[in-house]
Kinemage of the C-alpha trace (Angstrom):
@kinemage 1
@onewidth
@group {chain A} dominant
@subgroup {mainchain}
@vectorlist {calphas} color= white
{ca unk a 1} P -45.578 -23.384 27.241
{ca unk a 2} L -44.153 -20.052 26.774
{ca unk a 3} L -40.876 -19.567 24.745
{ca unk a 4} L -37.886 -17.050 26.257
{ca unk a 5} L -36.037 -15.499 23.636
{ca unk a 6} L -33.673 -12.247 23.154
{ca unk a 7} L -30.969 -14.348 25.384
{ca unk a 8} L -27.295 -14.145 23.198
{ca unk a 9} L -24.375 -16.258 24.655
{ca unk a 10} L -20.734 -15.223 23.370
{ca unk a 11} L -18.482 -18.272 22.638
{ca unk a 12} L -14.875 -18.877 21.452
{ca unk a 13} L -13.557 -21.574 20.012
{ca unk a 14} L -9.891 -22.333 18.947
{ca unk a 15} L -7.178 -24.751 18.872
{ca unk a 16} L -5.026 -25.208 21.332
{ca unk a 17} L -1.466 -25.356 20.832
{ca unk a 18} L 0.310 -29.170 20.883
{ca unk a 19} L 1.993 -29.804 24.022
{ca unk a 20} L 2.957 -32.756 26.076
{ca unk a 21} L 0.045 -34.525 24.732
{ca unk a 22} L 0.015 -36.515 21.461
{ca unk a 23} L -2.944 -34.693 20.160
{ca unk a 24} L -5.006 -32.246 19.330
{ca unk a 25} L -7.677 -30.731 21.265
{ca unk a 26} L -9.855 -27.709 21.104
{ca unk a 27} L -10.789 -24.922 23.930
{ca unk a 28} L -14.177 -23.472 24.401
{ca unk a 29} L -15.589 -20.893 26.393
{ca unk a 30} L -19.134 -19.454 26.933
{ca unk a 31} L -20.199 -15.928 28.027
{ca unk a 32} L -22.908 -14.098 28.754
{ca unk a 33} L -22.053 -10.622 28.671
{ca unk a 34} L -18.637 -10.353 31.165
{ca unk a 35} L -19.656 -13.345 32.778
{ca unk a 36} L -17.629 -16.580 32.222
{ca unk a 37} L -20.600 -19.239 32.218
{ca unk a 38} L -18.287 -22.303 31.221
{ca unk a 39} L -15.167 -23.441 29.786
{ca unk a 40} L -12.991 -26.442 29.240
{ca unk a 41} L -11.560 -28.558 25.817
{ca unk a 42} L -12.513 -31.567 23.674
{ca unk a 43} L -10.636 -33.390 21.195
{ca unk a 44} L -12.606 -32.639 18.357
{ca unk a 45} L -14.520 -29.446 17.290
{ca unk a 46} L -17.838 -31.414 17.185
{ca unk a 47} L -17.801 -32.219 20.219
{ca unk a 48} L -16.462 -28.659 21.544
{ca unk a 49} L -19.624 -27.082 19.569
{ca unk a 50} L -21.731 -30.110 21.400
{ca unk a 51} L -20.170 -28.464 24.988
{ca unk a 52} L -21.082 -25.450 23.627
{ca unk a 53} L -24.378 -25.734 22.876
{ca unk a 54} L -25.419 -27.963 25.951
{ca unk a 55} L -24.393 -25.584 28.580
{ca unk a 56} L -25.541 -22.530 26.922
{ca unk a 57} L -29.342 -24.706 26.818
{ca unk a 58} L -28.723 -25.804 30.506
{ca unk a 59} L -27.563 -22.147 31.577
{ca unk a 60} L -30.715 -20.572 29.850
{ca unk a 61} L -32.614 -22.864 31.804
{ca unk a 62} L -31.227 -21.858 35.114
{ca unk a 63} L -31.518 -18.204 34.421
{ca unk a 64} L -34.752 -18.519 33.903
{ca unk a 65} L -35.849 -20.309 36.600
{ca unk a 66} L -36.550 -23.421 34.358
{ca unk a 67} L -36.221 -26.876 34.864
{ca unk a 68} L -33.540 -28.416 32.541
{ca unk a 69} L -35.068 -30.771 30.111
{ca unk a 70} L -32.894 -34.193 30.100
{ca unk a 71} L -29.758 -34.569 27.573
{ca unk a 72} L -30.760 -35.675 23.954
{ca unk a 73} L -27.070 -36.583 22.477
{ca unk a 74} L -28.518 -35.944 19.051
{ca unk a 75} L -30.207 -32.552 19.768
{ca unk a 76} L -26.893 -30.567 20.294
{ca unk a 77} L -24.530 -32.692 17.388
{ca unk a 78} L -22.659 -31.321 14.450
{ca unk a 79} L -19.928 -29.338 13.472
{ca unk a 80} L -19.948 -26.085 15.014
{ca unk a 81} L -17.898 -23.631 12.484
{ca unk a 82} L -16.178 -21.348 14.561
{ca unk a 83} L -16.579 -17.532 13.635
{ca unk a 84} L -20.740 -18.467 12.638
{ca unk a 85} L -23.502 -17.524 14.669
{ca unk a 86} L -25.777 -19.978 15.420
{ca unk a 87} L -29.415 -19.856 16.609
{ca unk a 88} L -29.942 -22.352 19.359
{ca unk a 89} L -33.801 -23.989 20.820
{ca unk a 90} L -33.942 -26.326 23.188
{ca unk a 91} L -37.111 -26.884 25.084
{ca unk a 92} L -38.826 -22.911 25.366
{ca unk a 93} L -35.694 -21.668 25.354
{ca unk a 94} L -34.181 -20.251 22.169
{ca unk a 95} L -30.477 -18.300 22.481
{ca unk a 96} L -28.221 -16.790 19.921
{ca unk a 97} L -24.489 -18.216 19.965
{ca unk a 98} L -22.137 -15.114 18.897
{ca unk a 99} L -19.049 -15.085 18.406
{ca unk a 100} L -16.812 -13.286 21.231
{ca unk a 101} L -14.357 -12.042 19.031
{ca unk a 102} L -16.732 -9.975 17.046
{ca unk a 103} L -18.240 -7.982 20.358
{ca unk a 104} L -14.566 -6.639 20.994
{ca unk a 105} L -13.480 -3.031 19.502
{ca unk a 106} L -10.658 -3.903 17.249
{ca unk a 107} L -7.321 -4.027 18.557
{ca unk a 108} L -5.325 -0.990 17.561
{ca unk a 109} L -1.616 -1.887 16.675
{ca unk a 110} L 1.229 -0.448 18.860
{ca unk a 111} L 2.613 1.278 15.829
{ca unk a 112} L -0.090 2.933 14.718
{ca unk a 113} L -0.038 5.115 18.125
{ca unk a 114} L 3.249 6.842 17.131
């Protein structure tokens, strides 16, 4: 079977402040290029990274015209550092994990304009 490669999904991953629930939880979100592909939160940032990586596999799939191969809990688990890039193959295809914060230009501070 042929593998696809060269596809690069953006992803960030952060905290989310505490509110009116009694813990923590973490936000994820992953693009490809300006396109939102899928968000949401988990409680722990294992199991945000697991998010991660399972819809990034399942929208390579799709974009390819694949068929999705079925969910392997252990395939997609451990921690998932945020700010690393992470190389990701499941089934034939094989996707980069970047970052989003590191495709934006840096932010230029108000006072530096004046």
């Amino acid at each position: 079977m042929p593998t696809v490669e060269g596809l690069q999904f953006a992803y960030a991953l952060h905290p989310l402040p505490p509110g009116r629930l009694p813990f923590r939880r973490w936000r994820w979100e992953l693009w490809h290029g300006s396109t939102l592909v899928a968000a949401g939160w988990r409680l722990s940032r294992p199991q945000a990274g697991r998010a991660l990586r399972l819809h990034a596999a399942e929208f390579g799939h799709r974009l390819f015209g694949l068929p999705v191969p079925a969910r392997e809990p252990h395939v997609a688990d451990g921690d998932f550092a945020p700010g690393a890039a992470e190389r990701l193959a499941i089934g034939p295809i094989t996707c980069l994990l970047v970052p989003r914060a590191l495709e934006a230009p840096p932010a230029i501070a108000a006072g530096a304009l004046q």
